[in-house]
C-alpha positions in Angstrom: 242.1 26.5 97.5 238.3 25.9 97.7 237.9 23.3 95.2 235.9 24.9 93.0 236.7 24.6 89.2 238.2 26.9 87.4 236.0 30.1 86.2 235.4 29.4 82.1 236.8 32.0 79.6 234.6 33.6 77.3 236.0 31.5 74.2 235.7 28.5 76.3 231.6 29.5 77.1 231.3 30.3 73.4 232.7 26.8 72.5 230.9 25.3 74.7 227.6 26.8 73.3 228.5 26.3 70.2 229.0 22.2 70.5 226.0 21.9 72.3 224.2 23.1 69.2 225.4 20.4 67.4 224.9 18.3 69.3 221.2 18.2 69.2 221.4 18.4 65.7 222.8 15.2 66.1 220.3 14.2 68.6 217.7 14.9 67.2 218.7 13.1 63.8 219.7 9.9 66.0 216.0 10.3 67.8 214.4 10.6 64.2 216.3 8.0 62.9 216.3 5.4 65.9 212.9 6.5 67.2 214.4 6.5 71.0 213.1 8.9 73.1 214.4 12.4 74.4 215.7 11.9 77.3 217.3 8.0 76.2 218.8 10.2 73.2 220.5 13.1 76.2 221.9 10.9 78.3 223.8 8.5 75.6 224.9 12.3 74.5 226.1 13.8 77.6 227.9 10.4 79.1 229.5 9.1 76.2 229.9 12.0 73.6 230.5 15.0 75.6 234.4 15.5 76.0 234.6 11.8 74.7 238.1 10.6 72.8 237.6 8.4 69.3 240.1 7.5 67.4 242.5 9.9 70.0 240.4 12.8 69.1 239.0 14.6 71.7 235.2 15.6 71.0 234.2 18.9 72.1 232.9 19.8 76.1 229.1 20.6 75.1 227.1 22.9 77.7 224.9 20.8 78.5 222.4 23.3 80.2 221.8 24.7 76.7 221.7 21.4 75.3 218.9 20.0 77.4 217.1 23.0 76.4 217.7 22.4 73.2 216.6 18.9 72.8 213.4 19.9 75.4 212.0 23.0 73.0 212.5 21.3 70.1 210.3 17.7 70.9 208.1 20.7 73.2 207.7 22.6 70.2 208.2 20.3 67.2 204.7 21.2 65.3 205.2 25.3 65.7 208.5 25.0 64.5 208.1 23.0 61.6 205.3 25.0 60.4 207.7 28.2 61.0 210.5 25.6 58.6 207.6 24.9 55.7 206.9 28.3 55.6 210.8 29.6 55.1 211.0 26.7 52.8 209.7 27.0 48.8 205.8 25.3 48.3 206.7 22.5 47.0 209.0 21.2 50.0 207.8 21.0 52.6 210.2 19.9 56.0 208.9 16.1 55.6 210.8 16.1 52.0 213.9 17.6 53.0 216.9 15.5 54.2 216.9 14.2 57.9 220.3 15.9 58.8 218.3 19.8 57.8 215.3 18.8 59.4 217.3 18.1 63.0 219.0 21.7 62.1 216.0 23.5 61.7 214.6 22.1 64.6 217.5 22.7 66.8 217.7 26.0 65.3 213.7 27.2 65.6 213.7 25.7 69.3 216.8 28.4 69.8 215.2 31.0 68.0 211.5 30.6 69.7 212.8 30.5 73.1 214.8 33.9 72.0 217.5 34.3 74.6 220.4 34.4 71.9 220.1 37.1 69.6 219.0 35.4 66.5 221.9 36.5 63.7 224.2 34.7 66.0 221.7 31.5 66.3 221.5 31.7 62.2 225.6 32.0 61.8 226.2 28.9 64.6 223.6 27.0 62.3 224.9 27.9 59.2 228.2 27.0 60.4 226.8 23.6 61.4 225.2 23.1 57.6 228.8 24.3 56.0 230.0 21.0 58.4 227.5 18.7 57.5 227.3 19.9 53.5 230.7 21.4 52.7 229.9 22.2 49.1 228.1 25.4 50.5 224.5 24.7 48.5 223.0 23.8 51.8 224.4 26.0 54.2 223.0 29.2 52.1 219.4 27.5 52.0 219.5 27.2 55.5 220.7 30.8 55.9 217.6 31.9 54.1 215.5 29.2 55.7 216.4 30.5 59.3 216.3 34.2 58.4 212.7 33.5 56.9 212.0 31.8 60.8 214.4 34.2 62.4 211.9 37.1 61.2 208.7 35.4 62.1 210.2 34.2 65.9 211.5 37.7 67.1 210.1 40.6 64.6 211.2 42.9 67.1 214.9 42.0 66.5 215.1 43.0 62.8 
């Protein structure tokens, strides 16, 4: 045995991936919010939510490589993405008037999608997903379907 951890099933990566996206949605709400900065807001996240137990439930293993990236692209890119977000969104609402918890998504989400490694119909279903957490009536997470297709299409024109 060389020590080394065991290699990560694909479900596992996937899950993984899929927590870290939340969690910069949450990140970036709580840096909004709190006004801390980034990398304050990354460490509280990685040492005491990551894998953390509350209440004796277990939160979610967050890949944490994608979730730096996350958190970086969206400060690093704040303006260009929420010009891509007003743009998806109807005239008369713009991103400053929308609720704090869809303004971190569509952050979190337009870093993802400007940075383009993940093909961007799987970025919009993970954030849609997300939005059907946050706002499970299901308003919200089919505005922010057509929100991140409208800044899916503008991102990566290539893909569609």
């Amino acid at each position: 045995m060389t020590g080394q951890a065991p290699a990560l099933s694909g479900n596992q990566k996937r899950k993984m991936r899929s927590a870290a996206r939340l969690y910069a949605v949450q990140a970036l709400f709580q840096m909004e919010a709190s006004g801390q900065p980034v990398q304050k807001v990354i460490a509280e996240f990685e040492d005491h939510r990551f894998g953390a137990v509350y209440e004796g439930d277990e939160m979610a293993e967050g890949d944490a490589v994608l979730f730096r990236k996350l958190m970086a692209d969206a400060v690093n890119w704040q303006a260009k993405i929420d010009q891509m977000t007003d743009r998806g969104l109807v005239a008369k609402w713009p991103i400053a008037r929308i609720d704090p918890t869809l303004r971190a998504l569509f952050r979190a989400a337009g870093a993802e999608l400007v940075e383009g490694a993940a093909p961007p119909r799987v970025v919009i279903s993970e954030f849609v997903d997300i939005a059907k957490a946050f706002f499970p009536d299901g308003k919200e997470s089919k505005f922010v379907n057509a929100v991140l297709d409208h800044m899916a299409r503008e991102a990566q024109p290539d893909k569609f």
